[in-house]
PDB file of N, CA, C and O in Angstrom:
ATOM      1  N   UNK A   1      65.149  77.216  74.581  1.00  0.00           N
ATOM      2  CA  UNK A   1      65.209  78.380  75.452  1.00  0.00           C
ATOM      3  C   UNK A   1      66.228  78.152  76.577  1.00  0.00           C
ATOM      4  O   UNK A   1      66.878  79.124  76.962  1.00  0.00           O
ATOM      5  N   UNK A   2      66.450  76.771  77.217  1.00  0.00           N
ATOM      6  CA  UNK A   2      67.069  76.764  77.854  1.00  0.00           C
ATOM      7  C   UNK A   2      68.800  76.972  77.591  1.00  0.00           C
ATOM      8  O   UNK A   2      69.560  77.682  78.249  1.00  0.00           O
ATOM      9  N   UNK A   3      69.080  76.225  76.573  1.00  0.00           N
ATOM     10  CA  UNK A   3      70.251  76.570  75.948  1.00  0.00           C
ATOM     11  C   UNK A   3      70.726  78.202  75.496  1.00  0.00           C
ATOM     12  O   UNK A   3      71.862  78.548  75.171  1.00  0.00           O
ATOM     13  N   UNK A   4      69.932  78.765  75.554  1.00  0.00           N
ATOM     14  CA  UNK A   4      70.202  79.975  75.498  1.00  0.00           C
ATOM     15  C   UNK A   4      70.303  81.384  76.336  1.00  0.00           C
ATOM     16  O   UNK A   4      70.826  82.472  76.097  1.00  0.00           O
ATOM     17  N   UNK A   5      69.346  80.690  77.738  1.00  0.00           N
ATOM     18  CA  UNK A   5      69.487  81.118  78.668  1.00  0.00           C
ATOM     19  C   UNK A   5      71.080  80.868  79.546  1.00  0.00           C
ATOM     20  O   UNK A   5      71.692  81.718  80.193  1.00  0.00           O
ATOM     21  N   UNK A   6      71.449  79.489  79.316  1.00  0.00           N
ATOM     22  CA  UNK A   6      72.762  78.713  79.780  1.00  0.00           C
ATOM     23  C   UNK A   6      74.136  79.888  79.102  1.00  0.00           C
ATOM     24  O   UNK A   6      74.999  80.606  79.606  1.00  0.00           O
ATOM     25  N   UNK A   7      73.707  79.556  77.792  1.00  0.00           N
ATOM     26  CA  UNK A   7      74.626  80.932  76.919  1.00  0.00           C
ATOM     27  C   UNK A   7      74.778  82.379  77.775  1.00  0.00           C
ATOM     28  O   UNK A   7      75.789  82.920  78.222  1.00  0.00           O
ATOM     29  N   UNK A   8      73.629  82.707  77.810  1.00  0.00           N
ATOM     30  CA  UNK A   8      73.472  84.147  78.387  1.00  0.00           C
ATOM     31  C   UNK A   8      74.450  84.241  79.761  1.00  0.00           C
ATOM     32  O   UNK A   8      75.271  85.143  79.924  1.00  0.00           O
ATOM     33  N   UNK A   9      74.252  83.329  80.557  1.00  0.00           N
ATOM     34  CA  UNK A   9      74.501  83.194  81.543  1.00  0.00           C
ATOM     35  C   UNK A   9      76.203  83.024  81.649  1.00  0.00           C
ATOM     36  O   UNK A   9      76.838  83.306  82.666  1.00  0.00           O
ATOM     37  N   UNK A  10      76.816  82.494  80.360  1.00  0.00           N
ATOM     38  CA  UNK A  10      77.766  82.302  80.556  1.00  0.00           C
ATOM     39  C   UNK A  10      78.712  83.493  80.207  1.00  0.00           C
ATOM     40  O   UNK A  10      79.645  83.834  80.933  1.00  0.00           O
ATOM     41  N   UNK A  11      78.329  84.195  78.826  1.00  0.00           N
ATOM     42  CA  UNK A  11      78.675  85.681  78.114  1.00  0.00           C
ATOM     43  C   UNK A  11      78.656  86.290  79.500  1.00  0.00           C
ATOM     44  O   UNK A  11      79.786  86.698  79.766  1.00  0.00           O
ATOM     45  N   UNK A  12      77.637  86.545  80.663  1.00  0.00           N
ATOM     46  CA  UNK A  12      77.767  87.383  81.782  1.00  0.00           C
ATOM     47  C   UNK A  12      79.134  87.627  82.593  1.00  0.00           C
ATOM     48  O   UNK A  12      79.992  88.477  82.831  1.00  0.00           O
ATOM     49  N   UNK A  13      78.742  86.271  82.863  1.00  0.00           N
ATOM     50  CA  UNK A  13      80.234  85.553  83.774  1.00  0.00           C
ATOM     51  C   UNK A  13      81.345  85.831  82.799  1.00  0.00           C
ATOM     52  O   UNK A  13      82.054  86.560  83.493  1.00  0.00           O
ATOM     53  N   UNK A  14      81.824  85.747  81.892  1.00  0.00           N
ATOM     54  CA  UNK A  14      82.928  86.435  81.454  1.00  0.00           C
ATOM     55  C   UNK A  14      82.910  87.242  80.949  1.00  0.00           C
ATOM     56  O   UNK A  14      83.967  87.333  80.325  1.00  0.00           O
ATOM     57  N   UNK A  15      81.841  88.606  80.651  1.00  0.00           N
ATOM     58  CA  UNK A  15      82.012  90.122  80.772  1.00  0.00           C
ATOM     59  C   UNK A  15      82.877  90.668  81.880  1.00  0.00           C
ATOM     60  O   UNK A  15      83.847  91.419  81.778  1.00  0.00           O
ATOM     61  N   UNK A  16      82.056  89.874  83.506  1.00  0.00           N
ATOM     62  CA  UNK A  16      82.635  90.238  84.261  1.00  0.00           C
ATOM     63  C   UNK A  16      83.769  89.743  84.979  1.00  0.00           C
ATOM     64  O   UNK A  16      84.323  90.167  85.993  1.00  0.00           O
ATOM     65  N   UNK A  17      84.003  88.735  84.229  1.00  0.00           N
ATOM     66  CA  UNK A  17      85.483  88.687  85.065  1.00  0.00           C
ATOM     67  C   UNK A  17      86.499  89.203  83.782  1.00  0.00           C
ATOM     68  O   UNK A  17      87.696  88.961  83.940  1.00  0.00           O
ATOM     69  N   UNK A  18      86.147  89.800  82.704  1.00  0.00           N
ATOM     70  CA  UNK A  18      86.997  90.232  81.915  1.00  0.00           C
ATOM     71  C   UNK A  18      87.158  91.834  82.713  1.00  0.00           C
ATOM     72  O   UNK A  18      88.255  92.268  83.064  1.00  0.00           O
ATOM     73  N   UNK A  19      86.134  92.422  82.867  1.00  0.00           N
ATOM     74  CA  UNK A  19      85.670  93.866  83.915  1.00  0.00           C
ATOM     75  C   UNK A  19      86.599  93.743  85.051  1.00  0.00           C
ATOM     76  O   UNK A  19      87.063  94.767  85.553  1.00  0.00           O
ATOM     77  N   UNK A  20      86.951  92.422  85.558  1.00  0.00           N
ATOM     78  CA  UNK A  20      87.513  92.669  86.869  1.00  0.00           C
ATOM     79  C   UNK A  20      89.012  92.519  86.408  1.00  0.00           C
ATOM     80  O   UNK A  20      89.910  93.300  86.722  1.00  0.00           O
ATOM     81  N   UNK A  21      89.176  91.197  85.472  1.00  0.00           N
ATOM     82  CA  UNK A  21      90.310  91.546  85.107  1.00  0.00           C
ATOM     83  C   UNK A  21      91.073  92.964  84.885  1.00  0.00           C
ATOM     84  O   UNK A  21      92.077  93.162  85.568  1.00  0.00           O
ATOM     85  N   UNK A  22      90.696  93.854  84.064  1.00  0.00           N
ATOM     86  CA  UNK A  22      90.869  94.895  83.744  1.00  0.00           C
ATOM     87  C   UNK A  22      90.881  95.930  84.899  1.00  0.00           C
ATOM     88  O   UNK A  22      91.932  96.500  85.190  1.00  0.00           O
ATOM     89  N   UNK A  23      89.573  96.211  85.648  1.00  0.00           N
ATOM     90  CA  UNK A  23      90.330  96.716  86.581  1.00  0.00           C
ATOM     91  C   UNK A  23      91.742  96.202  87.738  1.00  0.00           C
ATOM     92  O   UNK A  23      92.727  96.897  87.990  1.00  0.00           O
ATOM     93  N   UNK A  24      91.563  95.357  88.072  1.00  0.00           N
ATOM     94  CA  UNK A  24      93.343  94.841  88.543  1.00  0.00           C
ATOM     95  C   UNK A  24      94.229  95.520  87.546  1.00  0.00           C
ATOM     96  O   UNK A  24      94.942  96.450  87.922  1.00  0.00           O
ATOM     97  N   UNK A  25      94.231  95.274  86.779  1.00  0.00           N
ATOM     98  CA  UNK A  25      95.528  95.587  85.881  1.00  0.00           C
ATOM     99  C   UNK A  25      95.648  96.791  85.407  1.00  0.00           C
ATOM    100  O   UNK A  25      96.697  97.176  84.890  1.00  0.00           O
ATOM    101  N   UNK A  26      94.526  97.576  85.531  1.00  0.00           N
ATOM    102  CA  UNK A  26      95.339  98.540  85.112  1.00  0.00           C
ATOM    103  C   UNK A  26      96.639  99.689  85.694  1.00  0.00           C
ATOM    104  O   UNK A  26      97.184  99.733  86.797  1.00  0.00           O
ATOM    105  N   UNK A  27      96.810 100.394  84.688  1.00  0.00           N
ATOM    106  CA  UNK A  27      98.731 101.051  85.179  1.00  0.00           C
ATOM    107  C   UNK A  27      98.743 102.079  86.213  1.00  0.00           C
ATOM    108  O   UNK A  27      99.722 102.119  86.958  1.00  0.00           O
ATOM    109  N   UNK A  28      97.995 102.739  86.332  1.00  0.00           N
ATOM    110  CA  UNK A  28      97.801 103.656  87.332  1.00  0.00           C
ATOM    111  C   UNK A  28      97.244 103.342  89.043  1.00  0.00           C
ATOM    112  O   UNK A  28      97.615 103.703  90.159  1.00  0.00           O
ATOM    113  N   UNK A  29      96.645 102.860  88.738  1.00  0.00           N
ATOM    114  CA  UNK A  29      95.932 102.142  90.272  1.00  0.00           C
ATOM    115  C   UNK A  29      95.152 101.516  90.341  1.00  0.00           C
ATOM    116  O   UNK A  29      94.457 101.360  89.337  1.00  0.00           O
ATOM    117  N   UNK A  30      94.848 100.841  91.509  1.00  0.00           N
ATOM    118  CA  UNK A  30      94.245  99.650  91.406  1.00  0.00           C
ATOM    119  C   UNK A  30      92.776 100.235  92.707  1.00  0.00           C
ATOM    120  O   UNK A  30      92.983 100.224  93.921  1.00  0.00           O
ATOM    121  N   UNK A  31      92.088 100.461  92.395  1.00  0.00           N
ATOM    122  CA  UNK A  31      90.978 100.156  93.008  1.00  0.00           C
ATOM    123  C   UNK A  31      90.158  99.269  93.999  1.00  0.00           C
ATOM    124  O   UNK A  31      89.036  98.898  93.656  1.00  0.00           O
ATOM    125  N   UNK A  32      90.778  98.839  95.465  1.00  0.00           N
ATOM    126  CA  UNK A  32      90.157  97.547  96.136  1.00  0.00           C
ATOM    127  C   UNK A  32      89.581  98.175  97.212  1.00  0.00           C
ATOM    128  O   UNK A  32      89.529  99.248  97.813  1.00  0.00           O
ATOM    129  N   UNK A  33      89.086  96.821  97.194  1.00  0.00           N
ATOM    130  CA  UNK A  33      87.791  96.635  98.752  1.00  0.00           C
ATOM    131  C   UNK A  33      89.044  96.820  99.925  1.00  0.00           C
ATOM    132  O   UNK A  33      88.711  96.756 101.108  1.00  0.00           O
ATOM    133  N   UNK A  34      90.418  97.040  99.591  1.00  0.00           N
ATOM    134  CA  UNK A  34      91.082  96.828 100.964  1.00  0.00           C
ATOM    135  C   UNK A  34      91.582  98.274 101.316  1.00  0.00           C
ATOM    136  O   UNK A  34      92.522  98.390 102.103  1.00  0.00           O
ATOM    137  N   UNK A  35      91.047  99.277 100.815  1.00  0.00           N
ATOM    138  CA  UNK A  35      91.040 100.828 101.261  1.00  0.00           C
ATOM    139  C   UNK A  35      89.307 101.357 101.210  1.00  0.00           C
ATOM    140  O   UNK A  35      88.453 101.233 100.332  1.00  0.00           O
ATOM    141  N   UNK A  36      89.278 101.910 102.416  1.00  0.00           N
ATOM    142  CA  UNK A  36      88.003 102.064 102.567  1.00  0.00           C
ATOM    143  C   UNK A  36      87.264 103.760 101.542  1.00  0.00           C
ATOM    144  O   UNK A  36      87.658 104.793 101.002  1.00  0.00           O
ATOM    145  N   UNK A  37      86.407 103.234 101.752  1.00  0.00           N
ATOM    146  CA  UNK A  37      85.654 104.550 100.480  1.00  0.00           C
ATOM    147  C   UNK A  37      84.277 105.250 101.515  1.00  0.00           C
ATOM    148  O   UNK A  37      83.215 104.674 101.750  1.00  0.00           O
ATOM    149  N   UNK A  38      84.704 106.678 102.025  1.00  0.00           N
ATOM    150  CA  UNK A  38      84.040 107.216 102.963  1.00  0.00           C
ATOM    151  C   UNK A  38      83.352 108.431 102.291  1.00  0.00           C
ATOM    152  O   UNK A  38      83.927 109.179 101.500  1.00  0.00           O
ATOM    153  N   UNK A  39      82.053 108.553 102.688  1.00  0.00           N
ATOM    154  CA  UNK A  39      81.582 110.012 101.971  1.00  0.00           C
ATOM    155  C   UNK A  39      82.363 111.362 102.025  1.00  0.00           C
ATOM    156  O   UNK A  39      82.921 111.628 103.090  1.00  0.00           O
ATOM    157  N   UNK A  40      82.462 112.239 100.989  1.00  0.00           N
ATOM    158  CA  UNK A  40      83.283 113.725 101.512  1.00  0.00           C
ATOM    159  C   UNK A  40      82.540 114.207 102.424  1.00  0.00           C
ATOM    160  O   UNK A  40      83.164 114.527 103.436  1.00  0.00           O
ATOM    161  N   UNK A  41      81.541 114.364 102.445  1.00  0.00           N
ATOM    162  CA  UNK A  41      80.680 115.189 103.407  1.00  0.00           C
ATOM    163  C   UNK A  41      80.756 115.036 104.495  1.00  0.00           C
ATOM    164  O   UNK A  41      80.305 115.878 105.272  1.00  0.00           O
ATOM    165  N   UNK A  42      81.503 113.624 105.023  1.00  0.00           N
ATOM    166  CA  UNK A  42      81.154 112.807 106.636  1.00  0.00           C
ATOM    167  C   UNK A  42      83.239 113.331 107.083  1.00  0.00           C
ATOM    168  O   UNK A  42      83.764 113.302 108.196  1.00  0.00           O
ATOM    169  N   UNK A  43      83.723 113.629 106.092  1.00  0.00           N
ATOM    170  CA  UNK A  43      85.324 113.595 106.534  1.00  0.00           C
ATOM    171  C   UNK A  43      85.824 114.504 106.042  1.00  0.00           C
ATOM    172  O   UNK A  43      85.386 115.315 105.227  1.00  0.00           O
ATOM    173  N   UNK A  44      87.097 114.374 106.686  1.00  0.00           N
ATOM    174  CA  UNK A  44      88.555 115.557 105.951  1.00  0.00           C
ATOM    175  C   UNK A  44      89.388 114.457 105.309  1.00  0.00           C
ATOM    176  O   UNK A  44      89.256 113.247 105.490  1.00  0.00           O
ATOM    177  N   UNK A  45      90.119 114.972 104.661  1.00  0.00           N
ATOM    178  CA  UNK A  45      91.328 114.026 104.183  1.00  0.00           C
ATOM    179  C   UNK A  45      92.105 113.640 105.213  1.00  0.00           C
ATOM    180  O   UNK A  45      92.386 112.478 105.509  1.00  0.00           O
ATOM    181  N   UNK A  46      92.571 114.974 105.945  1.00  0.00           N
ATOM    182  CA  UNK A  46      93.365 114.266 107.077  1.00  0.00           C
ATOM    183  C   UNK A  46      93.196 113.313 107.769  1.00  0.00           C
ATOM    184  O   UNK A  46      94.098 112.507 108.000  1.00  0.00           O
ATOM    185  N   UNK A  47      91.654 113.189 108.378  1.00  0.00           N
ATOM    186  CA  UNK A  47      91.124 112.157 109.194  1.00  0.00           C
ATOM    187  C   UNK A  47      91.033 111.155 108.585  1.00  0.00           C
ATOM    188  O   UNK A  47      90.981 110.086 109.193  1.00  0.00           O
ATOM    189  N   UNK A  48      90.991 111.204 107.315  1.00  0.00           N
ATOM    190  CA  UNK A  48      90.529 109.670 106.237  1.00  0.00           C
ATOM    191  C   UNK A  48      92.087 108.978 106.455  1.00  0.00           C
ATOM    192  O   UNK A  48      92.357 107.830 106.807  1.00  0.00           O
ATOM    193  N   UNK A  49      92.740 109.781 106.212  1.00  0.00           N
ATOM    194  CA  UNK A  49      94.529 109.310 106.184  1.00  0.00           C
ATOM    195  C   UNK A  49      94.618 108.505 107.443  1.00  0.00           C
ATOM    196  O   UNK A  49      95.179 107.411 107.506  1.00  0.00           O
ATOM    197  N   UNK A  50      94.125 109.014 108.279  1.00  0.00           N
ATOM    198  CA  UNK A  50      94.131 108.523 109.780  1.00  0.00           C
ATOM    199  C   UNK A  50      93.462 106.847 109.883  1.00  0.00           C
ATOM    200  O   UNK A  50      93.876 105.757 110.279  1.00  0.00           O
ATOM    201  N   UNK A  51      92.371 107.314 109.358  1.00  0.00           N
ATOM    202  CA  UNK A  51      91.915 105.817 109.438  1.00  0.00           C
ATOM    203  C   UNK A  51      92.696 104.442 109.131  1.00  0.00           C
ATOM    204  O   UNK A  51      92.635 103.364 109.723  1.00  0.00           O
ATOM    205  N   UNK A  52      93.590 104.908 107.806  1.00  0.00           N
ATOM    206  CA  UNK A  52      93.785 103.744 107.009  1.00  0.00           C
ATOM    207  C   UNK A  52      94.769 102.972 107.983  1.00  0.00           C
ATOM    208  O   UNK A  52      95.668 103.552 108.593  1.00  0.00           O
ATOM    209  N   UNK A  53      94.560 101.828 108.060  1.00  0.00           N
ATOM    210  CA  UNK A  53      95.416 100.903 108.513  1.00  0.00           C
ATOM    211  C   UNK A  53      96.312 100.252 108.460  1.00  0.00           C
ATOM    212  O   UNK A  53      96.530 100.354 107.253  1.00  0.00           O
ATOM    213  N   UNK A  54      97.728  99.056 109.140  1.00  0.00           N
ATOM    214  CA  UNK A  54      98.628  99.066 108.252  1.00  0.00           C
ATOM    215  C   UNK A  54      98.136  97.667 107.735  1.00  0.00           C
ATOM    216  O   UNK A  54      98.826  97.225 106.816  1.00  0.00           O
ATOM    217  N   UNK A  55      97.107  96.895 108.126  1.00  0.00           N
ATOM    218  CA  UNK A  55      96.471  95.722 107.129  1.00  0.00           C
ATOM    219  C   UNK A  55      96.186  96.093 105.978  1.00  0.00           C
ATOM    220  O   UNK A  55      96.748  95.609 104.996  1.00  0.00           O
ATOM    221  N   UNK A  56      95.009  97.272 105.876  1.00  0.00           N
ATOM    222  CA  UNK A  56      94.908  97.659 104.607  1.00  0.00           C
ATOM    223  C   UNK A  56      96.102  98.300 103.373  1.00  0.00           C
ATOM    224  O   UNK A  56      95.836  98.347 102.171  1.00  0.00           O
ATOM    225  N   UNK A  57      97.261  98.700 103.903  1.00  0.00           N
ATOM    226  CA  UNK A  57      97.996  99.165 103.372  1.00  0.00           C
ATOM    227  C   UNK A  57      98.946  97.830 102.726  1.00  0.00           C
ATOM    228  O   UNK A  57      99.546  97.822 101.651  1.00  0.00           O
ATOM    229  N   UNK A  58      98.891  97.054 103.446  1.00  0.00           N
ATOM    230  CA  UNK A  58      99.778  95.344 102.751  1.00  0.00           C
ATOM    231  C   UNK A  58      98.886  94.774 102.146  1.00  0.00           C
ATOM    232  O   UNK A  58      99.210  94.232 101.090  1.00  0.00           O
ATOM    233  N   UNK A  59      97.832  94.714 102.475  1.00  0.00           N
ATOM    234  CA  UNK A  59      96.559  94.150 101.749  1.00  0.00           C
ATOM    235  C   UNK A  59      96.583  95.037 100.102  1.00  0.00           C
ATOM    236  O   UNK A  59      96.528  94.385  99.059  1.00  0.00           O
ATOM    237  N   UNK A  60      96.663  96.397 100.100  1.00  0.00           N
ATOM    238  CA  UNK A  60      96.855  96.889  99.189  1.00  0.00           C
ATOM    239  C   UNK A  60      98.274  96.552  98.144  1.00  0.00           C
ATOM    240  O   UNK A  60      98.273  96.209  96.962  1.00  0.00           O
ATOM    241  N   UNK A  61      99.365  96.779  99.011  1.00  0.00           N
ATOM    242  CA  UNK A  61     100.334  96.539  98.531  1.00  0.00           C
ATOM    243  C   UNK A  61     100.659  94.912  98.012  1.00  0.00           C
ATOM    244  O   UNK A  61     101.693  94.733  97.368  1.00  0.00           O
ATOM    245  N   UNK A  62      99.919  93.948  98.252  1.00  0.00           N
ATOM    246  CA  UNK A  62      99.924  93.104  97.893  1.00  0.00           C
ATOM    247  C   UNK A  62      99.309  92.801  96.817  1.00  0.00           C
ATOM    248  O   UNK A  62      99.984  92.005  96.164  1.00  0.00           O
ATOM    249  N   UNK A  63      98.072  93.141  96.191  1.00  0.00           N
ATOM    250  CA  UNK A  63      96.973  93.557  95.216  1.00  0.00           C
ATOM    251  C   UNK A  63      98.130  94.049  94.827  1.00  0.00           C
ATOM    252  O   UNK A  63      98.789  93.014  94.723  1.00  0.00           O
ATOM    253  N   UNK A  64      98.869  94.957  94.528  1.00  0.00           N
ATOM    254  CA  UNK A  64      99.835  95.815  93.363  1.00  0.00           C
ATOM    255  C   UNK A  64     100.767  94.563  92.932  1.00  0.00           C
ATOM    256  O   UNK A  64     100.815  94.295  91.732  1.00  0.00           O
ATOM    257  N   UNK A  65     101.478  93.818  93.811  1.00  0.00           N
ATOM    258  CA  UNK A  65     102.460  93.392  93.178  1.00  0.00           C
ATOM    259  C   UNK A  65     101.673  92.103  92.628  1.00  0.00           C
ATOM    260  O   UNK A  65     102.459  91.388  92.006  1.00  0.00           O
ATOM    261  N   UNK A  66     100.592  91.668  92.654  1.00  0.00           N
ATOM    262  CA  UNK A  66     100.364  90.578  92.086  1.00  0.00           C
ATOM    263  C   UNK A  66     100.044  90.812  90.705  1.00  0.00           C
ATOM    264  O   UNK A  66     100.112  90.090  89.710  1.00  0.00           O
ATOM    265  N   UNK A  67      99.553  92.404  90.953  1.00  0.00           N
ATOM    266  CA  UNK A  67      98.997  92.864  89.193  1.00  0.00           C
ATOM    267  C   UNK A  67     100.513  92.754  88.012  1.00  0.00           C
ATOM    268  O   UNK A  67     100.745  92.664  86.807  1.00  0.00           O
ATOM    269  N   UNK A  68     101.191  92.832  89.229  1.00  0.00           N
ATOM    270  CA  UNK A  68     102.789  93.662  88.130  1.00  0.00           C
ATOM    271  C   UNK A  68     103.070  94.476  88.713  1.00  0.00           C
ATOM    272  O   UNK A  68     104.275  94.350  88.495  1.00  0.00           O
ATOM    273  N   UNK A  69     102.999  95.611  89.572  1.00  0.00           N
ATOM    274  CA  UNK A  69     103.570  96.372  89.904  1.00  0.00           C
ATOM    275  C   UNK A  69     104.488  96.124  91.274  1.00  0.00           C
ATOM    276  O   UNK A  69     104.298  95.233  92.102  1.00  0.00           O
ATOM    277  N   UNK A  70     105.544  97.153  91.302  1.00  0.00           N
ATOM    278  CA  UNK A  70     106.493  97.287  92.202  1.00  0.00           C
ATOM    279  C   UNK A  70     106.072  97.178  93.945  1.00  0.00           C
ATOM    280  O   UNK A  70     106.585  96.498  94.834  1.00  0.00           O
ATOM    281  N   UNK A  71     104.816  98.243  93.980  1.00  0.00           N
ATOM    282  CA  UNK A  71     104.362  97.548  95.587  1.00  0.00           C
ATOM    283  C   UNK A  71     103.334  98.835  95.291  1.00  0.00           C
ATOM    284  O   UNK A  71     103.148  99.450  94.242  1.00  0.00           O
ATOM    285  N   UNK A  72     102.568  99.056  96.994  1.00  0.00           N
ATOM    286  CA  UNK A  72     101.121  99.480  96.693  1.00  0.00           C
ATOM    287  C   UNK A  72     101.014 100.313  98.069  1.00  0.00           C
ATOM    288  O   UNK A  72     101.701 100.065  99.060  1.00  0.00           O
ATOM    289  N   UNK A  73     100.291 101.082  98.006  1.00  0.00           N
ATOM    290  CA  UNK A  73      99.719 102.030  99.281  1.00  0.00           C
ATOM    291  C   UNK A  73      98.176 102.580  99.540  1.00  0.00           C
ATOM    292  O   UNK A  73      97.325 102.365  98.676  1.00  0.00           O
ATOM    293  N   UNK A  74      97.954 103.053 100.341  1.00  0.00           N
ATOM    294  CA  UNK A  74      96.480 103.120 100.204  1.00  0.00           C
ATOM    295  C   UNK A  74      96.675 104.216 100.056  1.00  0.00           C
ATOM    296  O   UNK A  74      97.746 104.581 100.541  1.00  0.00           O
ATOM    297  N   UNK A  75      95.647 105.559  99.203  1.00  0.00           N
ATOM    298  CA  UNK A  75      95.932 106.720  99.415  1.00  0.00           C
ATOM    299  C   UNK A  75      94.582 107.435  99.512  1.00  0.00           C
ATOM    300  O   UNK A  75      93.451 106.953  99.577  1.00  0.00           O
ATOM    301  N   UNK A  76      94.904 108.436  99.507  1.00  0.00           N
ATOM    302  CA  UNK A  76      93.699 109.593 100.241  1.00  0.00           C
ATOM    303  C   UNK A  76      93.296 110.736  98.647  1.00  0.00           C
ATOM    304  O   UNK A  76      94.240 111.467  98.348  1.00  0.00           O
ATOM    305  N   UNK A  77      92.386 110.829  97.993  1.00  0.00           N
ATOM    306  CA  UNK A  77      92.082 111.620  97.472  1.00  0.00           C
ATOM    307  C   UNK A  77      91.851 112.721  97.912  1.00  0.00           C
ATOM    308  O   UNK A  77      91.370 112.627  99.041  1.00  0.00           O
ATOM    309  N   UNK A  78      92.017 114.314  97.380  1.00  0.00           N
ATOM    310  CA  UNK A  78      91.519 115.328  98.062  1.00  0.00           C
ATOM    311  C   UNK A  78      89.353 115.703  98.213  1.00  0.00           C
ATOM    312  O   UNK A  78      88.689 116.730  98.359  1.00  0.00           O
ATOM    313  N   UNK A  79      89.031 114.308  98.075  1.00  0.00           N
ATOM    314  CA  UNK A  79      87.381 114.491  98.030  1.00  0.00           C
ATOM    315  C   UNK A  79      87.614 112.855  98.991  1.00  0.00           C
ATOM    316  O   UNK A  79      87.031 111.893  98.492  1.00  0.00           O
ATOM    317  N   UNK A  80      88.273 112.641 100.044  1.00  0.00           N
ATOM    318  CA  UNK A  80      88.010 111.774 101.094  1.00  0.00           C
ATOM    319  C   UNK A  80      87.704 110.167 100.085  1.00  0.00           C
ATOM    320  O   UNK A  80      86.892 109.301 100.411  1.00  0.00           O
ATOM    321  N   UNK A  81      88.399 110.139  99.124  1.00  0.00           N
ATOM    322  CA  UNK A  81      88.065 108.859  98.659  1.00  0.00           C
ATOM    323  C   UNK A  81      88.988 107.709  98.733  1.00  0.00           C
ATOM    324  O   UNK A  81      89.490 107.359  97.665  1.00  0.00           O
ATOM    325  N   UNK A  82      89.295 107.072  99.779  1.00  0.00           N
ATOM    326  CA  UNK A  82      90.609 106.266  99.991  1.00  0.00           C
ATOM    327  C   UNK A  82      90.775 104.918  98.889  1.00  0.00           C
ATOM    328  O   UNK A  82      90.069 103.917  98.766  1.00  0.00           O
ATOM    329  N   UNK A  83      91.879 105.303  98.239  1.00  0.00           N
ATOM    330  CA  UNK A  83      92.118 104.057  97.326  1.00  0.00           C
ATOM    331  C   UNK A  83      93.571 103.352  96.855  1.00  0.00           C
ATOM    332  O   UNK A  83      94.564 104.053  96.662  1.00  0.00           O
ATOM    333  N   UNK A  84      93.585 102.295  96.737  1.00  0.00           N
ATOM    334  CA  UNK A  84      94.459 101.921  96.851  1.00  0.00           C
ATOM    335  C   UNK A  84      95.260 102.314  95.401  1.00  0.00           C
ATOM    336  O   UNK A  84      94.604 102.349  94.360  1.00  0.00           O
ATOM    337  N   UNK A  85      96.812 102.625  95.395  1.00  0.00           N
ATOM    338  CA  UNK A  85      97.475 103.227  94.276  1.00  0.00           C
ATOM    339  C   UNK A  85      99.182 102.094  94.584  1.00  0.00           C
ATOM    340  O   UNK A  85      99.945 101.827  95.513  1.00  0.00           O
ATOM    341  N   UNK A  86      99.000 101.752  93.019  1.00  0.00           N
ATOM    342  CA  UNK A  86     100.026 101.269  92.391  1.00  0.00           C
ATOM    343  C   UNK A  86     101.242 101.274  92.426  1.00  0.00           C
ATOM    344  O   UNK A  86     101.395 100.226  91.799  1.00  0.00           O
ATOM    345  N   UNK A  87     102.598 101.711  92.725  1.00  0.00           N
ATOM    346  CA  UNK A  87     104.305 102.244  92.010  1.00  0.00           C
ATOM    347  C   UNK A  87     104.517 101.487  90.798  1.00  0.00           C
ATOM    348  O   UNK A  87     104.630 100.262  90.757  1.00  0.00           O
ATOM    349  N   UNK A  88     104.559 102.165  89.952  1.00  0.00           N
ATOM    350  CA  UNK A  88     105.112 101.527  88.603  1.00  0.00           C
ATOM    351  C   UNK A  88     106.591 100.986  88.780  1.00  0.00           C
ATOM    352  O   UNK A  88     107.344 101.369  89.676  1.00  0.00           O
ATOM    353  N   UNK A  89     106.890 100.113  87.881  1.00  0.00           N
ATOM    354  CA  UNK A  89     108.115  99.681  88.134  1.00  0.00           C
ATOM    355  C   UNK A  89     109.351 101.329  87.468  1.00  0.00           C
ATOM    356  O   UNK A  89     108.733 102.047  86.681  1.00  0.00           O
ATOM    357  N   UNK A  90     110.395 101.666  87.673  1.00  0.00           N
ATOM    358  CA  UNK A  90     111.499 102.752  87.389  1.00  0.00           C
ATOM    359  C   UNK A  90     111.748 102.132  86.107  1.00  0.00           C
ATOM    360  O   UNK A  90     111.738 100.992  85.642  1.00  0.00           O
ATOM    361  N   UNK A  91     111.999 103.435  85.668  1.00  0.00           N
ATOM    362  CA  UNK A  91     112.944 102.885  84.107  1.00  0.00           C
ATOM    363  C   UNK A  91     114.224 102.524  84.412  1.00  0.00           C
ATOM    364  O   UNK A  91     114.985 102.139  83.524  1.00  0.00           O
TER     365      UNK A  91
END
């Protein structure tokens, strides 16, 4: 039992860092803890825009280029959801 619990335990641990892998990488944007995520109900977009900082915005942009991409920004959804977004590299 124990050996199989050890197993279990290990399949977990690399579900999720395969999960995290994947989100980093993917092509469109990147999703981090370094743009904040505020309820719609509590904000406007405008004010959310306001918040973001220029730490979070290098913090973001840094997360992009490590994935592969060109550089990174934090951005503002129109439902107050601040997240960090990608530039693909130009053809």
């Amino acid at each position: 039992i124990y050996i199989i619990c050890e197993i279990m335990n290990r399949l977990i641990l690399f579900l999720i860092l395969c999960f995290t892998f994947l989100l980093i990488t993917q092509k469109s944007s990147v999703h981090a803890d370094t743009c904040l995520h505020n309820e719609p109900s509590k904000c406007t977009q405008a004010d959310n825009a306001n918040e973001i900082t220029d730490q979070e915005n290098d913090q973001c942009n840094n997360l992009c280029i490590n994935a592969g991409h060109v550089s990174g920004h934090c951005s503002v959804s129109s439902d107050c959801f601040q997240y960090c977004l990608c530039q693909e590299k130009g053809l």
